[in-house]
N, C-alpha and C positions, 0 to 999 in steps of 0.2 A: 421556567426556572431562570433568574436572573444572573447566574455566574457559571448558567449551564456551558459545556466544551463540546463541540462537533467535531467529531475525528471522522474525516472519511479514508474510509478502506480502501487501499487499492491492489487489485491482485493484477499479480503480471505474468500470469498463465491463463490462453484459452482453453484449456483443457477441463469440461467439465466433469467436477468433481476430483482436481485435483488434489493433496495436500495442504496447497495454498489457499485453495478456495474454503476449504477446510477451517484453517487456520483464522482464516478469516471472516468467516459466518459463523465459526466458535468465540471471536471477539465482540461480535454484535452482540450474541448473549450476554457472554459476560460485563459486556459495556453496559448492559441493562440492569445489572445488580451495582453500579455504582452512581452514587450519586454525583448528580449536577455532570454526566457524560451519556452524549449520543452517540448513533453512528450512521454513517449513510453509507451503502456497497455503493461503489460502482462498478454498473455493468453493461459498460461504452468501449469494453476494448475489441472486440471483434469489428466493432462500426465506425471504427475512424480509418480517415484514408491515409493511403500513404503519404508522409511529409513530403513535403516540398514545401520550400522557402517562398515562390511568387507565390501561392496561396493563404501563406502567412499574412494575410491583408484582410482589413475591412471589406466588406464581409467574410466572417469565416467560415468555413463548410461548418454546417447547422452541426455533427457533432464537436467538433474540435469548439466551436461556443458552447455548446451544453459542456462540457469538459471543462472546459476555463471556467464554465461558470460555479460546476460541482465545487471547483476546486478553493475558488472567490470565496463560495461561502461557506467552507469549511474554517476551523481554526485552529488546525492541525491533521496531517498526513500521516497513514499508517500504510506500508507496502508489504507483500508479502509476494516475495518471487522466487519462481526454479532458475534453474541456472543451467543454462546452453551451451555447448561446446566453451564454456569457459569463462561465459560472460554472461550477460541479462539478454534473454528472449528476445526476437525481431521485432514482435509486436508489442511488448511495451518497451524499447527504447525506440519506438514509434510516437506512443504515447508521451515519453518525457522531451521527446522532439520539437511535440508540439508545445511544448511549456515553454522552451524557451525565449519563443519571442514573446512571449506574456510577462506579465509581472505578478502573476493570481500566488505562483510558491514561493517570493521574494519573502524573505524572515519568515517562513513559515515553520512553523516548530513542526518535524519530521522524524518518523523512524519507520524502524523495522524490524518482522521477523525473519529470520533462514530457517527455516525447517528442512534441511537436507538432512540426510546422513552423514555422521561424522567424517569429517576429513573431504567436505564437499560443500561446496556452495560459496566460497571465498572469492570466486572470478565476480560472480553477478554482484557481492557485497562490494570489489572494490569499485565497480564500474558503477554500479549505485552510487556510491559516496560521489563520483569524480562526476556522474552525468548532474546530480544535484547539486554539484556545486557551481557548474554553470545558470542552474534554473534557480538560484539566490535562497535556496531552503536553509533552514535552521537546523541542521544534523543536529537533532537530541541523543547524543551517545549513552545517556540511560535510559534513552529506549528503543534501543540496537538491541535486537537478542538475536543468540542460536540458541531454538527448542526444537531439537530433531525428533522427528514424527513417524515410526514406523506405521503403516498402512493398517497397520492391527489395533492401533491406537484410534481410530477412527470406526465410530459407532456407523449403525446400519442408517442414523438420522442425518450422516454427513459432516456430524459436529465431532471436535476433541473429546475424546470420554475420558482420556487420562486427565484424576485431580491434579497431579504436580504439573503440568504440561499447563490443566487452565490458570493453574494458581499464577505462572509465568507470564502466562498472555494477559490477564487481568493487572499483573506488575507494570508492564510496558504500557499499557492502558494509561494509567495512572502517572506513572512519568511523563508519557506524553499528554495527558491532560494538561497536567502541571507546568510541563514545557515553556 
């Protein structure tokens, strides 16, 4: 498809079958009912190593290059993370770590979901904004959403079953295509 858009996924929990993963492999569907948009998960976050700057170097540990490279041929970023004592998970601001001696999320049209519970998830969303704005992304703020997800919202197949919930994640889709 010639004006097709590759949003790759990224979840910023190891935990599987969390919410987020959720959220996120509910997007993949519904990325597939729209035209001229893909998606690629990635699922390299358990396998990268800890940052450190002197490894920041040609050659880079073989995931931290598969990462750059997912991220290279993407043309748009979609995150969905829990939020930790206040802030985004160790291991993915592990992950955005390593982004930033790259140039792969520079202008990168960017967004995301919070799926917390109301009155939750604010620490990870500001640290999000702040940690991407070192790595030169494109915050798409219409496709920033909170779509909070009770546990019961999620079918036995691991995917969103609430329609208003996909209708949301297919909106942000869409922005961020457009991005």
């Amino acid at each position: 498809m010639p004006n097709e858009r590759h949003i790759l996924l990224l979840p910023g929990s190891l935990r599987a079958g969390s919410s987020n993963e959720s959220v996120l492999r509910t997007a993949a569907v519904v990325a597939a009912a729209l035209p001229g948009v893909r998606t690629t998960y990635y699922a390299g976050l358990a396998g990268l190593p800890h940052f450190n700057p002197d490894h920041d170097t040609d050659p880079l540990p073989e995931p931290v290059g598969a990462l750059r490279a997912v991220i290279g041929a993407a043309d748009a970023l979609l995150v969905c993370t829990p939020e930790y004592a206040g802030t985004l998970p160790g291991s993915f601001k592990n992950l955005l770590d390593w982004t930033v001696g790259g140039v792969e999320i520079s202008d990168k049209p960017t967004g995301w979901i919070n799926c917390a519970a109301p009155g939750r998830g604010r620490g990870a969303e500001a640290a999000l904004r702040t940690v991407l704005g070192y790595t030169g992304a494109a915050v798409v703020d219409e496709a920033c959403a909170r779509i909070p997800l009770e546990r019961s919202a999620v079918g036995p197949d691991g995917l969103v079953a609430d329609p208003s919930a996909r209708e949301r994640i297919g909106s942000v889709l869409t922005r961020l295509a457009a991005g």
